[in-house]
C-alpha positions in Angstrom: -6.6 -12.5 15.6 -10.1 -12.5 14.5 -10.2 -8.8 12.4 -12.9 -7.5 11.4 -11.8 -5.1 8.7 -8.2 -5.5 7.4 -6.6 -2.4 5.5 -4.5 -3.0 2.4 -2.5 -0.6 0.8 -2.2 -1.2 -2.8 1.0 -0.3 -4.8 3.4 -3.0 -3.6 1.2 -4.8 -1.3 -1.9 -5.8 -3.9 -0.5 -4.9 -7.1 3.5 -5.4 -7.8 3.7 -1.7 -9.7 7.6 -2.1 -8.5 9.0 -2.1 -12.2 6.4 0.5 -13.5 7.8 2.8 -10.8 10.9 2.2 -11.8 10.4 2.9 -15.0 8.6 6.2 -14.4 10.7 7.4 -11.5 13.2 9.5 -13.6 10.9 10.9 -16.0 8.9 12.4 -13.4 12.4 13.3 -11.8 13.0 15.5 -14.9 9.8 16.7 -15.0 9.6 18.3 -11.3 13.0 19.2 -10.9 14.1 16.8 -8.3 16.9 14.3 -8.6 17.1 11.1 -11.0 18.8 7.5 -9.8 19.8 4.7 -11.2 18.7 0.9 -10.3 21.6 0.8 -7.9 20.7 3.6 -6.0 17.0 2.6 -6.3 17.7 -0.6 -4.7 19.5 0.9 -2.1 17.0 3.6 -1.3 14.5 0.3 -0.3 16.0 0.3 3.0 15.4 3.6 4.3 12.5 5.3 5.8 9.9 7.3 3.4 11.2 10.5 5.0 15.1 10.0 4.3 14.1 9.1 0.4 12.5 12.1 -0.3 15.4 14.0 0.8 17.7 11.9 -0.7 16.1 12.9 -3.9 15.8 16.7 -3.1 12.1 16.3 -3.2 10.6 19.5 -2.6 7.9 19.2 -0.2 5.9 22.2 -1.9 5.8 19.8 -5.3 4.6 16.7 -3.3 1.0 17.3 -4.5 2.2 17.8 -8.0 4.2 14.8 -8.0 1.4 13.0 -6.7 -0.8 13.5 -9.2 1.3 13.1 -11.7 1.8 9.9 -10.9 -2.0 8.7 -10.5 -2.1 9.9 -14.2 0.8 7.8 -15.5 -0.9 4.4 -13.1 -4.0 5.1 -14.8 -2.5 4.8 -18.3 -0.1 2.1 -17.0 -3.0 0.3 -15.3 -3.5 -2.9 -18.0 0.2 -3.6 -17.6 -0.2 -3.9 -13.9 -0.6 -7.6 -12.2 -1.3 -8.2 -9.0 1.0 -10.3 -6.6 0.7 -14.3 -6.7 -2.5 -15.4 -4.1 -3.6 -11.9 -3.7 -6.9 -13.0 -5.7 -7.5 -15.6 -3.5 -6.8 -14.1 -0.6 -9.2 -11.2 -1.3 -11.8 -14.0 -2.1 -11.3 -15.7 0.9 -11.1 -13.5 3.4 -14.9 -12.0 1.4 -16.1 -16.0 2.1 -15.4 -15.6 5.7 -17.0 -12.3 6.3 -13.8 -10.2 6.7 -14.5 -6.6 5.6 -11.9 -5.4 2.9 -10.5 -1.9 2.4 -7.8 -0.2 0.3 -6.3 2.9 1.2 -3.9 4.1 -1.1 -2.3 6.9 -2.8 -3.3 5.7 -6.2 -6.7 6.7 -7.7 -9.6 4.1 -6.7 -10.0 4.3 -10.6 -6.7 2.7 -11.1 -7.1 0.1 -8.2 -10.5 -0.9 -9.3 -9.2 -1.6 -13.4 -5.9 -3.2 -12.0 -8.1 -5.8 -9.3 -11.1 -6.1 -12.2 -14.8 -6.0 -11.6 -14.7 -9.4 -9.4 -12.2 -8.4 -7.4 -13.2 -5.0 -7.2 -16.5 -6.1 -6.1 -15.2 -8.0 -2.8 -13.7 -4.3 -1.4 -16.1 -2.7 0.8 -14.5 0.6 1.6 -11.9 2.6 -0.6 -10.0 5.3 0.7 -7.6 6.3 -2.3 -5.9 9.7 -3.6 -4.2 9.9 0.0 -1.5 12.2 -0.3 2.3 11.0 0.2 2.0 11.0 4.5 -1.7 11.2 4.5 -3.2 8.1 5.0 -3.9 8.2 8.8 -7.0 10.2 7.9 -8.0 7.7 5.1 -7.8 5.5 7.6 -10.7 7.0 9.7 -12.8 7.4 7.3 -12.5 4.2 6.6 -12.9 2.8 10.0 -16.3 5.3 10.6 -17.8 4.1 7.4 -17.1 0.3 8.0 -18.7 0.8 11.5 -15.9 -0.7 13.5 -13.5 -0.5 16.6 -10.2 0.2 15.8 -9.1 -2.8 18.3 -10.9 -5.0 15.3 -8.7 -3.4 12.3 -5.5 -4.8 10.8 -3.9 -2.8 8.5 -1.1 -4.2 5.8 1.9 -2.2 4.1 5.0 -2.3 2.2 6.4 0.9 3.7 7.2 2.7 6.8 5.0 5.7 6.2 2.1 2.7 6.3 3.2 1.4 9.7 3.5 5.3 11.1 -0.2 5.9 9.8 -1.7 2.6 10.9 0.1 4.1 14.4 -1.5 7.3 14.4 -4.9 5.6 14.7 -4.1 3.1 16.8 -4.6 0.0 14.3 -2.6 -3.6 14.4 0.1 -3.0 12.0 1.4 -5.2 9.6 4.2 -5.3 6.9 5.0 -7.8 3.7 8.2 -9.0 3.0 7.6 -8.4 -0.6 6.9 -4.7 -1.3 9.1 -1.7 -1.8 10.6 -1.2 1.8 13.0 -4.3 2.2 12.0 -6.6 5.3 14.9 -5.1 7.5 14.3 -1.2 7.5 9.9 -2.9 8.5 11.0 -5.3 11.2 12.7 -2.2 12.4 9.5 -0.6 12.7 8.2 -3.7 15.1 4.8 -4.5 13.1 2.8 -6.5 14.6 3.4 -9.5 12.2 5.9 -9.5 9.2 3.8 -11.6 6.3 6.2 -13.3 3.8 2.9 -14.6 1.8 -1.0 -13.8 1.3 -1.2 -16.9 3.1 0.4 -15.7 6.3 -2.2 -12.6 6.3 -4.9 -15.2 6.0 -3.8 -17.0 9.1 -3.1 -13.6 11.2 -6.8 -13.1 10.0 -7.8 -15.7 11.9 -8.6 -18.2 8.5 -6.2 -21.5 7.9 -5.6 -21.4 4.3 -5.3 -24.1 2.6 
C-alpha cells in the first residue's frame, strides 16, 4: 500500500487491443513463417504461459525482433481504432491527483501509447519505457525506476500476462495482474501476484486511494 510509482503495461491492461490482435495475428503468421490459429485455439492459448505460446505457434526465436516490429507498425496504423478499457481514464487521472507517479512499459511504441491515451492522458505519464522486446521488460523496468528516483520497495507494477509478472520478479517489484487482459485469471493467480485486480478501481484501492 502506499506506491509511489505504479508500472502499467499497456496492450491489454490500458488499452483493450485484444480484437486488433486478433485480427492481425494470422497475417503476420503468414508473413514470418510461423503457424496461424483460429479463435478457438486463440482462446485456448490465453491460459498458458508466454513461453509455451510461442512454441505452440513455432515461433522462431531468431524472428522475435522481426515480429516485433512488425507489429509496432501495424498498432501504429491501427492506433485511432484502439480504446482504452472502461475507468482507465479516471484511474490515470486519479492516481496523477494524488501524487502517484505513472509509467508505461510496454512493447508497443511510446508513439502508439501516447495517440491511443491522447495528449491529456498522455500528459499524466511521467516515465515511458516502450519498444521492450517480447521478454525484455525487466530492464525497462530499471530504467524506469532510476529515472523516477525511487526504491523498488515503493513500485507496483500491473500486467495482463505472465511474462509481466516474471519481469516485475526479476527486479524485485510488487506484482500485480488484471482479470481482464490476454492471460485468463487462472494461468495469473497461478503466478501468485501480489493482488489480482478485477477493476481500475481495485488498483486504486491497492494504491492506497478509495475510489469513489
Amino acid at each position: 500500500m502506499g506506491y509511489r510509482l505504479i508500472i502499467f503495461d499497456f496492450d491489454g491492461t490500458l488499452a483493450d487491443s485484444a480484437a486488433w490482435f486478433a485480427g492481425a495475428l494470422n497475417g503476420v503468421a503468414r508473413r514470418y513463417g510461423f503457424r496461424e490459429i483460429d479463435p478457438e485455439e486463440m482462446a485456448r492459448l490465453r491460459g498458458r504461459p508466454s513461453r509455451e505460446i510461442m512454441r505452440s505457434l513455432r515461433v522462431p526465436a531468431w524472428k522475435l525482433p522481426m515480429i516485433a516490429a512488425h507489429f509496432r507498425k501495424l498498432a501504429s496504423e491501427a492506433a485511432p481504432q484502439i480504446d482504452l478499457f472502461p475507468g482507465v481514464a479516471d484511474m490515470l487521472r486519479r492516481l496523477a491527483a494524488r501524487g502517484v507517479k505513472v509509467a508505461i512499459v510496454s512493447s508497443n511504441s511510446e508513439a502508439t501509447v501516447r495517440k491511443v491515451l491522447g495528449g491529456e492522458l498522455a500528459g499524466l505519464v511521467a516515465h515511458y519505457g516502450c519498444g521492450a522486446s517480447v521478454f525484455g521488460k525487466a530492464a525497462k523496468f530499471r530504467k524506469v525506476i532510476r529515472a523516477a528516483g525511487v526504491a523498488e520497495a515503493d513500485v507496483l507494477s500491473v500486467g495482463d500476462e505472465v511474462r509481466d509478472i516474471e519481469a516485475a520478479r526479476k527486479v524485485r517489484l510488487a506484482a500485480g495482474a488484471v482479470a481482464w487482459g490476454y492471460a485468463t485469471p487462472e494461468i495469473l493467480m497461478a503466478q501468485r501476484p501480489c493482488a489480482m485486480f478485477e477493476t481500475t478501481d481495485d488498483v486504486l484501492r491497492e494504491a492506497g486511494l478509495c475510489a469513489i
